[in-house]
N, C-alpha and C positions, 0 to 999 in steps of 0.2 A: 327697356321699360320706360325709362325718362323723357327717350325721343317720342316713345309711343304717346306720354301723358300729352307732347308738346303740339303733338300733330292731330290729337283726336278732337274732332268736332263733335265725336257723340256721348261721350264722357260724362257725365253728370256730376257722379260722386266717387269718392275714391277714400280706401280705406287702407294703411299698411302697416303691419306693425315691424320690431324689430331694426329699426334707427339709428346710427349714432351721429354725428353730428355732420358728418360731409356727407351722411345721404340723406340729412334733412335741407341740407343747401342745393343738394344735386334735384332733390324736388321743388324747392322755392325758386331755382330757374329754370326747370321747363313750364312751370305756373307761367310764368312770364309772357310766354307765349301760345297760350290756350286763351281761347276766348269760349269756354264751352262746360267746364268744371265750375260746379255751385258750392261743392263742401268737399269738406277734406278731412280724415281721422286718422289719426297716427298714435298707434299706441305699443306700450312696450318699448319707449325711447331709452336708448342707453346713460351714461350715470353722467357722459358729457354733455348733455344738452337741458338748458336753463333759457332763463328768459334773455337773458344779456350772449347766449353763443351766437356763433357766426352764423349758425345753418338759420337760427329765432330770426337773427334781425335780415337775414336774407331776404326773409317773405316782407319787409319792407319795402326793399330794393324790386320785388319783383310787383308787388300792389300799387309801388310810384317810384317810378325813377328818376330821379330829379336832376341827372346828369346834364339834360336836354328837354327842351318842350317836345320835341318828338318821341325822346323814350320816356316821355309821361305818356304822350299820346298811347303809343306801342306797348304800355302796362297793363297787366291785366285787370278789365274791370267788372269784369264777370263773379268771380270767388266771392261767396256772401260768410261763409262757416268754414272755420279753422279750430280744431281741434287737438290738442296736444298733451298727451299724458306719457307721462314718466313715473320712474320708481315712486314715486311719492304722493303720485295721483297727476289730476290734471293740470297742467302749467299755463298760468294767466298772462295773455298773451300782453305785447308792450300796445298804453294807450294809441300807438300812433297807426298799428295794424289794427285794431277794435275801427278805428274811426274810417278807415277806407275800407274796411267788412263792409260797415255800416251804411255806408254813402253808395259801396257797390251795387246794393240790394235794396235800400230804400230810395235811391234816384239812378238807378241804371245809365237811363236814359242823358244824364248829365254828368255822369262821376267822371269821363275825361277830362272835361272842359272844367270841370269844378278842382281838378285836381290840379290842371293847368295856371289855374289862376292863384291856388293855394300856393303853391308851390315857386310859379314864377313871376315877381311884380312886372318887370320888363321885359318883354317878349320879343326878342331877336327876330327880327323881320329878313335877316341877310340872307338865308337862302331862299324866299322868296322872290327877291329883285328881280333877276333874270325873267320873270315872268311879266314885269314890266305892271303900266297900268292897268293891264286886263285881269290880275289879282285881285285890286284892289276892292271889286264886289264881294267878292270871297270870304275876304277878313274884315268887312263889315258886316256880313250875314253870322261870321264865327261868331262875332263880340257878341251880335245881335241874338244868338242860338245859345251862347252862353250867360247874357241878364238873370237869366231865372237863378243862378246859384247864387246869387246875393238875396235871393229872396227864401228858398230850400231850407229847411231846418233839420238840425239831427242832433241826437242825446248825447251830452256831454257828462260824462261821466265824473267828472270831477267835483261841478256845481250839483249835479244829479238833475238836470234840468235840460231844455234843450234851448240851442243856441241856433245861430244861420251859419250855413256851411263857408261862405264868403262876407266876412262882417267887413260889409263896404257901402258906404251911401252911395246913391246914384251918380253923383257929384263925381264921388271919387272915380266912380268906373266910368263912367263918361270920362273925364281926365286920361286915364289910361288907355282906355278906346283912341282917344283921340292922338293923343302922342305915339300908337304904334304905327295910325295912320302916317300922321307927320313924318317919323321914323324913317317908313317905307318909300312915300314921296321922294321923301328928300335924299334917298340912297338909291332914289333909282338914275342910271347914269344920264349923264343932262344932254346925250343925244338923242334919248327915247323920251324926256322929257318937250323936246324940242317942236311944241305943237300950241296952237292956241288955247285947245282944252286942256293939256297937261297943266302950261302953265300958269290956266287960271285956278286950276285946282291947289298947287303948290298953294297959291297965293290965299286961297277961302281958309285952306288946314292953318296956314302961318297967323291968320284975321282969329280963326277959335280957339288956339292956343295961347295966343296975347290975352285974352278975353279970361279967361279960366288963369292964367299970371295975375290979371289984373286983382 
């Protein structure tokens, strides 16, 4: 049934009751890999699961994975509603699953790259390199596809107010933009650099970097 949730594309919603704690985990990781389930109800949970159990904070691990920028990428950013009831009634889920509910289904369209940037300041460029300068459009179209999360708003539940999903001035992401650039340049190995436009490019990224120090 698990492999089933992982592999179905048509899936929408899903309801199961009768839970205890390793088949609320055995669910939070084929979430992981569904990009096609919107809510989820779980009721009749056994007397082991609480907000602080392994299977609760699973569906952290499966909403953002923060191992890797790729297994954030590879998180699921579909699931908008997560429901969870136990003997005691419903169990309020931890602020940090509410916020990427929340971001899943109010900015779809950005909740990777939003989550990417939440999660990771500096962006490992290294498997990358092999791919040489002809990348390097690539992951200025990313930064560029992903601006809008510093502008994107969502409710924070704490102030009871809402906040930007990325509190970053322009400055700052420009900054970061640009040092993954540098990063990459400058790790790519120096006989694929060995070209008049490589190396004048090393040199413009090394000129906006001093610049932004300054």
């Amino acid at each position: 049934f698990m492999e089933g949730i992982a592999r179905s594309q048509s899936i929408r919603h899903i309801g199961i009751i009768h839970l205890n704690n390793d088949g609320l985990t055995s669910v939070a990781r084929a979430l992981a890999g569904n990009n096609s389930v919107r809510s989820l109800y779980l009721e009749e949970l056994g007397d082991d699961v609480s907000v602080t159990s392994a299977g609760c904070v699973a569906f952290s691990t499966a909403l953002c994975d923060t191992s890797s920028v790729n297994s954030t990428y590879l998180s699921n950013h579909t699931i908008c509603k997560i429901r969870l009831v136990g003997g005691d009634g419903a169990i309020d889920l931890p602020q940090v699953i509410s916020l990427h509910l929340q971001l899943n289904e109010e900015h779809p369209q950005y909740a990777a790259r939003c989550k990417i940037l939440m999660k990771h300041r500096s962006l490992d460029m290294t498997p990358f390199l092999h791919w040489g300068l002809k990348f390097l459009p690539f992951a200025v179209d990313w930064f560029e596809g992903a601006k809008p999360c510093t502008m994107l708003t969502i409710y924070d539940a704490n102030s009871a107010s809402r906040r930007r999903v990325v509190d970053e001035s322009d400055e700052s992401f420009e900054s970061r933009k640009l040092t993954a650039m540098y990063e990459f340049i400058h790790g790519i190995p120096l006989e694929a650099m060995k070209s008049h436009n490589g190396l004048a490019l090393a040199a413009a990224y090394d000129k906006k970097i001093a610049r932004i120090e300054e």
